[in-house]
C-alpha positions in Angstrom: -32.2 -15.8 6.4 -30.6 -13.5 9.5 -29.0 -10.2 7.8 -26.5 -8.9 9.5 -24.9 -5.4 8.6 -21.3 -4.5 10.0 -19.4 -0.9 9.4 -15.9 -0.5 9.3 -13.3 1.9 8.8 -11.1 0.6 6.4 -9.7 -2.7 4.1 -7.7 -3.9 7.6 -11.2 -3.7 9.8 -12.8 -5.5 7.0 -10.6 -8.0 6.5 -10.3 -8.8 9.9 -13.9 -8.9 10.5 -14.6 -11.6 7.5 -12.1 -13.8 8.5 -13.0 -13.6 12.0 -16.6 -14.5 11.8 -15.4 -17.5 8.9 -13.5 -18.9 11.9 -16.8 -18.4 14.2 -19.1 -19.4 12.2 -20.1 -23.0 10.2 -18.9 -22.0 6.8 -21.7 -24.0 4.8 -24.3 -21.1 6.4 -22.8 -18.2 5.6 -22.9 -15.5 3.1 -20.5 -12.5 3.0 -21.1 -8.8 0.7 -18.3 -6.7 0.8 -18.4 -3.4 -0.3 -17.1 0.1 0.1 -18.7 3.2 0.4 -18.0 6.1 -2.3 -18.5 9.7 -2.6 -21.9 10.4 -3.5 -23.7 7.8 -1.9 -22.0 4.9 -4.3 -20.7 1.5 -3.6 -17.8 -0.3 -5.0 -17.7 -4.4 -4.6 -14.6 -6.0 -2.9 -13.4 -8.9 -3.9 -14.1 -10.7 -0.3 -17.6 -11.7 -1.1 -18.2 -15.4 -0.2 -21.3 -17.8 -0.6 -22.3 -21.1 0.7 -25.1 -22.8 -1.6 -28.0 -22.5 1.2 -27.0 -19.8 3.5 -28.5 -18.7 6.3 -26.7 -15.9 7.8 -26.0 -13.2 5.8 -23.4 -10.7 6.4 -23.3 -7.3 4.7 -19.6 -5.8 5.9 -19.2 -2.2 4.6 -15.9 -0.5 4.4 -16.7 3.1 4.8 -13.1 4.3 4.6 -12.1 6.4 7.9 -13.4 6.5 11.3 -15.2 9.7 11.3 -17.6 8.0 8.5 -19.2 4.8 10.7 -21.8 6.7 12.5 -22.4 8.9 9.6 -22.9 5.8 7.4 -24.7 4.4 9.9 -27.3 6.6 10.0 -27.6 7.3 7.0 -28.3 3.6 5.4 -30.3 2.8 8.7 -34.0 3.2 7.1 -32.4 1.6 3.9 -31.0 -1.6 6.2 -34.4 -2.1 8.5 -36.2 -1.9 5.5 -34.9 -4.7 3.7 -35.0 -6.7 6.7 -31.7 -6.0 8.3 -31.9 -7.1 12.2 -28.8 -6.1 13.6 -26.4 -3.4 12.5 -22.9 -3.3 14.0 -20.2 -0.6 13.9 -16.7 -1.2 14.5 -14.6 1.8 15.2 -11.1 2.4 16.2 -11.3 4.9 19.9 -7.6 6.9 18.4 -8.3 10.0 16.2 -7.8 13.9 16.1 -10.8 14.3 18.7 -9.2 11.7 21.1 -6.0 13.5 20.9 -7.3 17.0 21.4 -8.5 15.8 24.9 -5.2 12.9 26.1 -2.2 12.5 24.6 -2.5 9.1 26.4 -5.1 6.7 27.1 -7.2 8.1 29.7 -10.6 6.2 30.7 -12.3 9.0 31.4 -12.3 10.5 28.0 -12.4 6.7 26.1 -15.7 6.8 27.9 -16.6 10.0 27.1 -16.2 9.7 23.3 -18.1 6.2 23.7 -21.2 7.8 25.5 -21.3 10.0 22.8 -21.5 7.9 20.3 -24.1 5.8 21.6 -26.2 9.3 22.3 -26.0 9.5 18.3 -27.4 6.2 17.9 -30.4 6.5 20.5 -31.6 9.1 18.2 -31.9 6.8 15.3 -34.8 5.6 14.3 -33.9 2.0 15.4 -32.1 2.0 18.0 -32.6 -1.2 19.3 -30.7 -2.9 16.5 -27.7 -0.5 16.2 -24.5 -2.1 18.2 -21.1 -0.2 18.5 -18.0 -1.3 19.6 -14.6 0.2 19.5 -10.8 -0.8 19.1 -9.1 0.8 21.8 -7.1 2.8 20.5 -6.9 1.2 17.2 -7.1 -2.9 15.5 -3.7 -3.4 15.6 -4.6 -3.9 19.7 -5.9 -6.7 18.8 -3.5 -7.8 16.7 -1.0 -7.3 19.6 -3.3 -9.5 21.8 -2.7 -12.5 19.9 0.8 -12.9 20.8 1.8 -15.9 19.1 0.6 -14.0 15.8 4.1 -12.6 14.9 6.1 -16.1 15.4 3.8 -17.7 12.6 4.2 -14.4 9.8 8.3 -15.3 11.0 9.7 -17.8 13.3 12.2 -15.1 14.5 9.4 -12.7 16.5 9.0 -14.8 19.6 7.4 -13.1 22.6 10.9 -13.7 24.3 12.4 -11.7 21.3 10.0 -9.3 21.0 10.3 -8.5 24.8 14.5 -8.6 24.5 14.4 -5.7 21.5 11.2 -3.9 22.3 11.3 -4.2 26.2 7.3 -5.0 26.7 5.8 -8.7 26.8 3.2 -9.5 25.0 2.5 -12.4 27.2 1.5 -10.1 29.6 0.5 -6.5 28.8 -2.9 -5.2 27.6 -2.3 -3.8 24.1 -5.2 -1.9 24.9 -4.2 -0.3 27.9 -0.6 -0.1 27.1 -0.2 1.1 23.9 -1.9 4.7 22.7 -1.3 3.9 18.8 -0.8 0.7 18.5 -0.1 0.2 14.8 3.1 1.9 15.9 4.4 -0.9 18.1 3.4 -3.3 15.1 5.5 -1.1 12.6 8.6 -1.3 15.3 7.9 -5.4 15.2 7.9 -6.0 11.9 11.4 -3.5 12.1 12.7 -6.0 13.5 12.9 -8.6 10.7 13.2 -5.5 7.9 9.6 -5.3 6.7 7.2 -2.4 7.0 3.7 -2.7 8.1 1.7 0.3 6.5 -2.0 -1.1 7.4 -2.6 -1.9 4.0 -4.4 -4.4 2.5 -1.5 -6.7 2.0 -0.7 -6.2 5.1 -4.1 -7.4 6.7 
């Protein structure tokens, strides 16, 4: 059985990330853990876990709780992973924190690039390099969210793109979320404004 490990910063990454790869994947071979990472080294369980009878991909997805944590967790359960036969370990991180706002208050290539290179420096030094992948949310998930324009018409029939443009003057239609927007989940909170609800990245939310 393939064993896959996947780092993410919070309950909205992980979320995401399960559902995604339940849409990717055949069902009837797959095996999800969820956890999330404690003080101390700990683990709590999730309740996300999933398990077809015979699987044959098996997914270890572990919420690490903030986006300064991936690599660290990453490097420190790296022996741990490869060692019970772990091929591939993936960390998903959001580009928008403190460090990115010390050098742009706006999305500037030059330093998403930066703070990409050195993160991948930090993994080359690992003993398994090989099998470490990153990739990041630029600036944060709710990009992504953003992307899928249609997303918000099916949560409430009201937020159209035409709507959304109309009151929020930008088309989701045809921006990048991930060039346009340097926090993202802001321009989900002023959507979800418009029909009276908040969005406060929480689980519910996800």
């Amino acid at each position: 059985m393939r064993k896959i490990a996947i780092f993410v910063e919070g309950d909205t990454e992980l979320i995401f990330v399960r559902h995604l790869l339940l849409k990717l994947f055949d069902n009837n071979i797959l095996k999800f853990e969820c956890i999330r990472l404690l003080s101390g080294g700990k683990t709590d369980r999730t309740p996300f876990d999933f398990s077809s009878p015979n699987p044959e991909i098996y997914f270890q997805v572990i919420n690490v709780g903030n986006d300064y944590r991936v690599l660290t967790a990453i490097k420190d359960r790296e022996k741990r992973l490869i060692a019970n036969t772990f091929d591939t370990i993936i960390g998903l991180r959001d580009m928008y924190s403190q460090k990115y706002k010390e050098l742009s208050s706006s999305i500037d290539e030059s330093v998403t690039r930066q703070l990409i290179d050195e993160s991948n420096e930090i993994i080359r030094k690992t003993n398994n390099p090989s099998k470490i992948k990153l990739h990041f949310a630029i600036m944060e998930i709710e990009a992504w969210f953003l992307a899928f324009h249609n997303l918000f018409e099916k949560i409430d029939r009201r937020l159209t793109v035409e709507f959304i443009k109309d009151r929020l003057c930008f088309d989701l239609q045809e921006i990048d979320p991930q060039k346009e927007f340097f926090k993202p989940s802001s321009e989900l909170t002023q959507i979800f404004k418009l029909i009276n609800r908040k969005y406060k990245k929480s689980k519910s939310d996800a």
